[in-house]
N, C-alpha and C positions, 0 to 999 in steps of 0.2 A: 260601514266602511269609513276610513278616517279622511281627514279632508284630502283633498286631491287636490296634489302642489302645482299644478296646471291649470285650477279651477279662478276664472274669472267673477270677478264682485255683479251682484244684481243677472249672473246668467245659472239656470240650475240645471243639476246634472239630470237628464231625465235615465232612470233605473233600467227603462229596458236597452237602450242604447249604451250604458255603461258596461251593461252585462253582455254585451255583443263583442264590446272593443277590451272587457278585461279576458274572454274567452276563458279557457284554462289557465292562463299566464298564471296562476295562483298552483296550482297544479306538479306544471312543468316547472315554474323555480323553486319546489321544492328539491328536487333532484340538482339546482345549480346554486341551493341557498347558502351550502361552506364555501364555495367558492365566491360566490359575491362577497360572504362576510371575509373571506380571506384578502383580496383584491381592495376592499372598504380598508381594510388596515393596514394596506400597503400607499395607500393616495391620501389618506392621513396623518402617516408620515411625511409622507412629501410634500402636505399640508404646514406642516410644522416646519420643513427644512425652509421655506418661503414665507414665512411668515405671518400665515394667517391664520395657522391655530399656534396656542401658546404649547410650553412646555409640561404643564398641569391639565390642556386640554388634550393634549394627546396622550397622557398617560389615561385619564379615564375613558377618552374611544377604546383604546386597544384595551382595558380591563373589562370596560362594556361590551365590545365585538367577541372577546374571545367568552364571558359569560353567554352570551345569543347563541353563539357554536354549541358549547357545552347543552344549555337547555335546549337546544333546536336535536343536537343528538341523544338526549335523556329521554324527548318530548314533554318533555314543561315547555315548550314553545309551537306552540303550530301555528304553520302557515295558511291562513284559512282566509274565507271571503269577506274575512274583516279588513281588507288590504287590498291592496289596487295588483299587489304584487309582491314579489321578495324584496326589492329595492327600496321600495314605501315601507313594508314592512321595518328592513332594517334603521332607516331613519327614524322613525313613531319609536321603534323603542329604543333610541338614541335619545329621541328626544322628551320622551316620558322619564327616562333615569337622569339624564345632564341637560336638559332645558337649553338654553344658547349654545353650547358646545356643541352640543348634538343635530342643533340644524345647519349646522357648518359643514357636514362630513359632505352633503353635495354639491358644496362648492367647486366650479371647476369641469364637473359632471356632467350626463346625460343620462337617463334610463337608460338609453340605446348602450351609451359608452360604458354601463355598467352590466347589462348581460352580454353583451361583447365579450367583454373581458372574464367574465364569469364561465362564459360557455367554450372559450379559447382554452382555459386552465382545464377545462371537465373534457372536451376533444384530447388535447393530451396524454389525460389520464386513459384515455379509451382507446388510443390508440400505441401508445406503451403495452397494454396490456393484449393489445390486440397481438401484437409482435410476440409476444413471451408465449404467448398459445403458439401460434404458427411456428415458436422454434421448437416446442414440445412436443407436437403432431409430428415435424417431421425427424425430431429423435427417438419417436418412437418407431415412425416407420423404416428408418434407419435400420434401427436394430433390430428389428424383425428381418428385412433383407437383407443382413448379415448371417441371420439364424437359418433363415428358410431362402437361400438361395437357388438353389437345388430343388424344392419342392417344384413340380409339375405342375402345370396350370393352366388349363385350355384357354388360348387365347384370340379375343373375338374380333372382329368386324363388324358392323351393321348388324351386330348381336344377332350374330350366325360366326358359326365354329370356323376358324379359322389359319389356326397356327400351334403348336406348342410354346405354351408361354411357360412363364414359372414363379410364385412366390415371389421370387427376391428380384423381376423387374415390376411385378405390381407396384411390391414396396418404394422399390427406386422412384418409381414416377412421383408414388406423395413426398419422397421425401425431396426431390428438386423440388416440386410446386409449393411445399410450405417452406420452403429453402427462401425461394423468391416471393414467395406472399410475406415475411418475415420483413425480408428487407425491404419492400414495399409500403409496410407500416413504417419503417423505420424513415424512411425518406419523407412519407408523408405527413411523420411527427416534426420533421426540422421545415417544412415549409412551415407547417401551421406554429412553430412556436416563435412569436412573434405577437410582442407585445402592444396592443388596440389602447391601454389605459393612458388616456392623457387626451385623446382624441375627439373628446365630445359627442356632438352629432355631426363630427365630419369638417370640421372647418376650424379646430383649436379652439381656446379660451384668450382672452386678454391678460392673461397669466403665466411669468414663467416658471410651469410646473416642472418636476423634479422627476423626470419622464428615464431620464437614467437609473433615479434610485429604484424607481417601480419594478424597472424591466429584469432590474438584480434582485430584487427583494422578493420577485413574484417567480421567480428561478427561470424566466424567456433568457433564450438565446441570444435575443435582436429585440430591436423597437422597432416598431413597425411605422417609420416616418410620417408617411403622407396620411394624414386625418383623412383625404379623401380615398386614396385606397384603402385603409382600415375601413370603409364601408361598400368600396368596391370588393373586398375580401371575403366582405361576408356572405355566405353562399358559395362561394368558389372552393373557400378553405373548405367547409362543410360536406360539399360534395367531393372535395379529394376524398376526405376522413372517411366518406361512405364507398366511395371507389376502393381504398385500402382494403377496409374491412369486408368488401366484397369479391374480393380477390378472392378471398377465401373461403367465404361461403359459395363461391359458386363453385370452387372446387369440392368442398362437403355436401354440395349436391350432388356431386357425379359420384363420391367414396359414398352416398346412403343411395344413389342407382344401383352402384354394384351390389352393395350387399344386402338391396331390396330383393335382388332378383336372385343374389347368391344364396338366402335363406328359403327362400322358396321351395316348395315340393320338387319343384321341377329340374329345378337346378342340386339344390341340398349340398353344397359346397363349403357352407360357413354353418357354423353353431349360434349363435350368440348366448353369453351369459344371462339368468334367467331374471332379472333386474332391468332388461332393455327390451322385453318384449310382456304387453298385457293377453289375459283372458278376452275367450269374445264374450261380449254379450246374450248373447242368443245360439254361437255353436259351440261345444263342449267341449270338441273335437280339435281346436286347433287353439295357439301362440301368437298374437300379432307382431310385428316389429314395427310399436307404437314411435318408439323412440327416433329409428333413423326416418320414418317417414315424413314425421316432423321437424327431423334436420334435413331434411327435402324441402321442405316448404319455407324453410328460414328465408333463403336468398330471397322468396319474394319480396319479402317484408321490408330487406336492407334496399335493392332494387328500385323498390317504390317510395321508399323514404328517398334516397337519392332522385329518383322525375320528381316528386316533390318539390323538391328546391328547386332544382332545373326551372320548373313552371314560375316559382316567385319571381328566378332572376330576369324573366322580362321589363327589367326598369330600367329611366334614366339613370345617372349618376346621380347620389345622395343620398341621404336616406329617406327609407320609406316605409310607413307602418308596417306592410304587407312583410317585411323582413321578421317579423316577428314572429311569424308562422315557421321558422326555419328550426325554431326549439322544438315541436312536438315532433318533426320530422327524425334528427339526428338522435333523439330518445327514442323513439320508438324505433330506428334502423337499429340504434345498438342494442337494445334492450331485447329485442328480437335475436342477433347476429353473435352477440357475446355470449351469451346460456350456452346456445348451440354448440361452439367452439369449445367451453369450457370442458363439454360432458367427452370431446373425442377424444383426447389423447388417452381414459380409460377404456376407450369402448375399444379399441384398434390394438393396444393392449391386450385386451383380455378375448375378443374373437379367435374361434378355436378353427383350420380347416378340418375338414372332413374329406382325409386322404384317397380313401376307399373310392368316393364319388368324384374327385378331382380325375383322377387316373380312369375310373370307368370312361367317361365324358372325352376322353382324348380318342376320336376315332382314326382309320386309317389316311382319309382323304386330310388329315390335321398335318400330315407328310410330306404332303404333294409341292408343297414351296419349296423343300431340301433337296427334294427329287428334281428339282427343276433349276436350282440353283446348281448343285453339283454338276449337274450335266454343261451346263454353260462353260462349269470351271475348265470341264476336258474337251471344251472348244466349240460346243455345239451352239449357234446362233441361239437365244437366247427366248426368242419367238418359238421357234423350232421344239428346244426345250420344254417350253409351256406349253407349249398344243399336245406333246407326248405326255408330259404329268397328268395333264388334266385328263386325257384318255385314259392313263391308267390310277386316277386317284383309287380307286377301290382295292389293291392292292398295294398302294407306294408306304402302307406300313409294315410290307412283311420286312420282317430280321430288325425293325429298327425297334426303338426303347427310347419314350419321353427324353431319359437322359442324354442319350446319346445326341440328338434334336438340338436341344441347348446344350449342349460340351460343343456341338460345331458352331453355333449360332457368335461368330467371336466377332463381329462388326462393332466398333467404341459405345458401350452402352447395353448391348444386349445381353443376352442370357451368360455367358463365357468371359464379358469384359464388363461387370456394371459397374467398373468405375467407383464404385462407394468409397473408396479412400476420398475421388474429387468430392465426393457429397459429402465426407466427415467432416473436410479440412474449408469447405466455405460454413458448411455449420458453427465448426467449432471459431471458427474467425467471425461470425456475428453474437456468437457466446461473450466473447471478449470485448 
């Protein structure tokens, strides 16, 4: 490992306690090492605007930072346990190719103020992208519940048969909840963009750095003022970004319930394309639905990423090593949370119903709410009504038809009125 710019004269570093306090940090900024080297040559500049690097020394930082980029994405550069970390890393070979120049770039700086700002830029990016899924899930189910409104669709209770439902308020439902899980990213990108670079370890520099040019140069909305909340922040911000993001896998957990149980023998309501279900091992005989079961199990993973942090943030104000653990947290919730998301807008897509079984599955007593609601309309107390349905649910489907069920069903939202024009027109207003 190269020296460690923390490391006191006449005190040695003993190896197993280095390798305690570097944990994977080596690891984990790999995933956040363009974004430091991005962040590094934006405080560079602002190095130069104050005058402490020349105008010769910041032309070779940014030709040096953007060659580390290049070979870091080629891999001519790995980040390995030659290195305390990414930030050590970038210095050493800062200061291997420009000698004096190059131990300047942490001037000003902290580690802390440096994966801050690192992990600020890559949050971001993770939750832009989180938004662009959740508006695509719900244009797709969109337009499935344009196609299939009309389709029939026993709809349940306490998963017990319970109503005539239909296709196209399935659909309706994902597509408000990726409606609002959408915008949800979108909010929780303008909190978190808000600029930590300038901030040190929380209490400034004796420097007046150029914390303007940063916050425009690194494309933030805001600078993030107080040095001391930019570390009260962190954590906070992190578990918004995993709240966002789970907005929506906890909804992908309920769309891979349904279609757990909708592919099932028992059920036999949904097809799936033969690309989302494996062979078993051992029986011959059946298909698993390896895929949604596994987008079942995602939301744990983002869940407890997020109590993760929660558990760090028992600290005073300042900073505190233990924050450092907040990286393998927010990786591993997205890295988990994102795959997942990515693979639905094709699966939801391409699932086929299976008419035949939808319509079998709709029995008489599925009725007995219309029967009980009409009766109310022609005056009968409403109690009354329901004591008489339910005596006669075993009969209250004669003369009727799925469709007819939903043609009456015209309450704002249900079967007769789903409103989808309201669903287009906030869609298409977060498109823009």
């Amino acid at each position: 490992m190269s020296d460690l710019l923390w490391q006191k004269p006449g005190v040695a570093v003993d190896a197993e306690i280095q390798r305690f306090l570097a944990g994977d940090d080596v690891l984990l900024d790999r995933e956040f090492f363009l974004h430091d080297i991005q962040a590094s040559t934006a405080h560079a500049e602002g190095l130069q605007h104050i005058g402490i690097l020349s105008v010769d020394e910041l032309a070779g930082l940014k030709r040096e930072l953007a060659a580390l980029a290049e070979d870091f994405r080629a891999g001519r550069f790995v980040l390995d346990e030659r290195y305390e970390d990414g930030h050590s890393a970038i210095e050493a070979r800062l200061t291997e190719r420009l000698g004096d120049a190059g131990r300047k770039i942490h001037t000003g700086r902290s580690r802390n103020d440096q994966i801050l700002v690192a992990t600020r830029l890559w949050l971001k990016e993770k939750l832009a992208r989180t938004a662009t899924l959740c508006r695509e899930v719900a244009k797709v189910a969109l337009d499935r519940a344009v196609a299939e409104q009309s389709l029939p669709l026993p709809g349940y209770t306490h998963i017990q048969r319970a109503v005539v439902s239909s296709a196209g308020m399935w659909w309706a439902g994902w597509t408000e909840a990726f409606i609002d899980n959408a915008i949800r990213a979108g909010d929780t990108l303008k909190l978190v963009d808000a600029n930590p670079l300038g901030t040190a370890a929380g209490y400034g520099v004796n420097l007046k750095l150029d914390r303007e040019h940063t916050t425009a140069a690194l494309g933030f909305a805001r600078m993030q003022v107080s040095p001391i909340y930019a570390q009260l922040s962190r954590g906070k911000f992190e578990m918004a970004a995993l709240e966002a993001l789970g907005a929506a896998t906890l909804d992908l957990r309920r769309i891979a319930w349904d279609l757990s149980l909708f592919t099932s023998a028992e059920f036999g309501f949904v097809a799936l394309p033969a690309q989302y279900t494996t062979g078993s091992s051992i029986m011959p005989n059946k298909r698993n639905p390896d895929v949604i079961e596994l987008m079942r199990a995602t939301h744990a993973s983002v869940a407890a990423a997020r109590t993760e942090i929660e558990q760090l943030l028992s600290l005073p104000s300042g900073y505190h090593r233990d924050l450092q653990a907040s990286k393998g947290a927010i990786f591993h919730g997205f890295s988990r949370g994102l795959p997942a998301l990515e693979l639905l807008p094709a699966l939801l897509a391409n699932l086929e119903w299976r008419e035949d079984r939808l319509r079998a599955a709709i029995d008489s007593g599925m009725y007995a709410t219309d029967v009980a609601v009409e009766a109310a309309v022609a005056g009968i107390p409403f109690r009354e009504a329901y004591k008489a349905a339910a005596a006669a649910a075993d009969t209250a489907g004669q003369g009727r038809t799925p469709e007819g069920s939903l043609d009456a069903r015209v309450s704002p939202g249900a079967a007769a009125d789903l409103r989808l024009d309201t669903l287009r027109q906030r869609l298409v207003a977060l498109e823009g």
